[in-house]
C-alpha positions in Angstrom: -26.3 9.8 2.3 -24.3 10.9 -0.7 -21.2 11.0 1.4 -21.9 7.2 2.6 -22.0 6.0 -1.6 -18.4 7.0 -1.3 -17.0 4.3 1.7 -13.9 3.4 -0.6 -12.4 6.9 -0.2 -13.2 6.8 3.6 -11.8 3.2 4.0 -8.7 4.5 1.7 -8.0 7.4 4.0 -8.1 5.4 7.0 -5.6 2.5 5.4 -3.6 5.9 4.7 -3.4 7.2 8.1 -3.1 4.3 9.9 0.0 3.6 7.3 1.5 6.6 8.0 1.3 6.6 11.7 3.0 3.4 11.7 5.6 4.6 9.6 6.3 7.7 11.8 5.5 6.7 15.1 6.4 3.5 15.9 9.7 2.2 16.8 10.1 -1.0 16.0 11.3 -1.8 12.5 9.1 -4.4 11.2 6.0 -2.2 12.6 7.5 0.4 10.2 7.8 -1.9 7.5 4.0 -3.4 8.4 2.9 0.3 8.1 4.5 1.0 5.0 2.4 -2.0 3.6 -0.7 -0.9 4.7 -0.1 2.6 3.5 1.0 1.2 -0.1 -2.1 -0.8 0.1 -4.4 2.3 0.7 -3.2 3.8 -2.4 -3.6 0.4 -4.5 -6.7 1.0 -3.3 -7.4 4.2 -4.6 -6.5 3.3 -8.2 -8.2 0.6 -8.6 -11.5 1.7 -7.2 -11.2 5.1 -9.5 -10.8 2.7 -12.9 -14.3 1.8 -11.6 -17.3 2.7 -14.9 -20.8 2.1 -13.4 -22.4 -0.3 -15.8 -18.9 -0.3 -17.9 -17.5 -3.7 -19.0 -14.1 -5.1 -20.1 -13.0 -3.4 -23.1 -13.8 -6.4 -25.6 -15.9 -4.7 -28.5 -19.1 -7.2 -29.9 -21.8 -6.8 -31.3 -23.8 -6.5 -28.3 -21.7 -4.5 -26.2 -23.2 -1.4 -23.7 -20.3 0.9 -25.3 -19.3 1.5 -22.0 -16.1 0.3 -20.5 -13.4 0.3 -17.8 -10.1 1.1 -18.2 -8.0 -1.2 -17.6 -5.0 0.8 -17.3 -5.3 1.1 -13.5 -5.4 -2.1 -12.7 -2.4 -3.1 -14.4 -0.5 -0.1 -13.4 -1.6 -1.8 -9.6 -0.1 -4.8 -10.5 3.3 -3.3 -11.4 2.6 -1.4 -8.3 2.2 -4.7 -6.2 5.2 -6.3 -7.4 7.6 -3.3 -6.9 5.7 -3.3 -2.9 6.1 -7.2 -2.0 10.3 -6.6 -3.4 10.2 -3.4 -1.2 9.2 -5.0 1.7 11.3 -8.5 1.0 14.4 -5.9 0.8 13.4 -3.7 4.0 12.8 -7.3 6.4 16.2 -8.3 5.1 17.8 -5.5 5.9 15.8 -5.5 8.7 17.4 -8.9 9.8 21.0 -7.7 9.4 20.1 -4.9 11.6 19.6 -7.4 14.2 22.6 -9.3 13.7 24.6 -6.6 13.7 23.0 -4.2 17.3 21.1 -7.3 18.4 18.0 -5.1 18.6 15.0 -3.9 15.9 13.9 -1.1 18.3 15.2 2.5 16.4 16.3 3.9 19.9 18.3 1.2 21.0 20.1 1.3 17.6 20.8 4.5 17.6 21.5 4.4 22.1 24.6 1.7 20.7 25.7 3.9 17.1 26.4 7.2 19.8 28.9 5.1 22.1 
């Protein structure tokens, strides 16, 4: 059952492999791109679920605080991380669209089929 408690790591890896399949296997651009997401997603994941404390709280010291708290530093190191993946991804679909106007075609075969004639 002890192997159960731990479903974020399982979910994590799965997000990961899935991600990385896309990114190698497919052909299609935007399928790589989509991939590439979901594989920055699974590590987001990861970082934020470690900063998890059982029983810890926000690190705001009272009077009556438990003594016990999360660190933030993961979470904000996610939300760098976020930013830095949504321009990624903004910048791969655009050059994603010129791609398109300039082979008329997204697919990595047929791109590379017209850059050997």
């Amino acid at each position: 059952m002890e192997l159960l408690g731990l479903y974020h790591y399982w979910v994590f890896a799965i997000l990961l492999m899935i991600g990385f399949y896309a990114v190698i296997a497919k052909l299609n651009l935007v399928k790589k791109l989509i991939g590439l997401s979901l594989f920055q997603s699974a590590v987001f994941l990861l970082y934020i679920t470690m900063g998890k404390v059982e029983l810890g709280t926000a690190p705001i010291f009272s009077d009556s605080g438990s003594g016990i708290f999360s660190n933030p530093l993961p979470q904000v190191l996610i939300l760098t991380a976020i930013v830095v993946g949504i321009s990624t991804t903004a910048l791969g679909l655009g050059i994603v669209v010129r791609i398109k106007e300039e082979y008329g075609s997204i697919e990595e075969d047929e791109i590379q089929e017209i850059d050997r004639r």
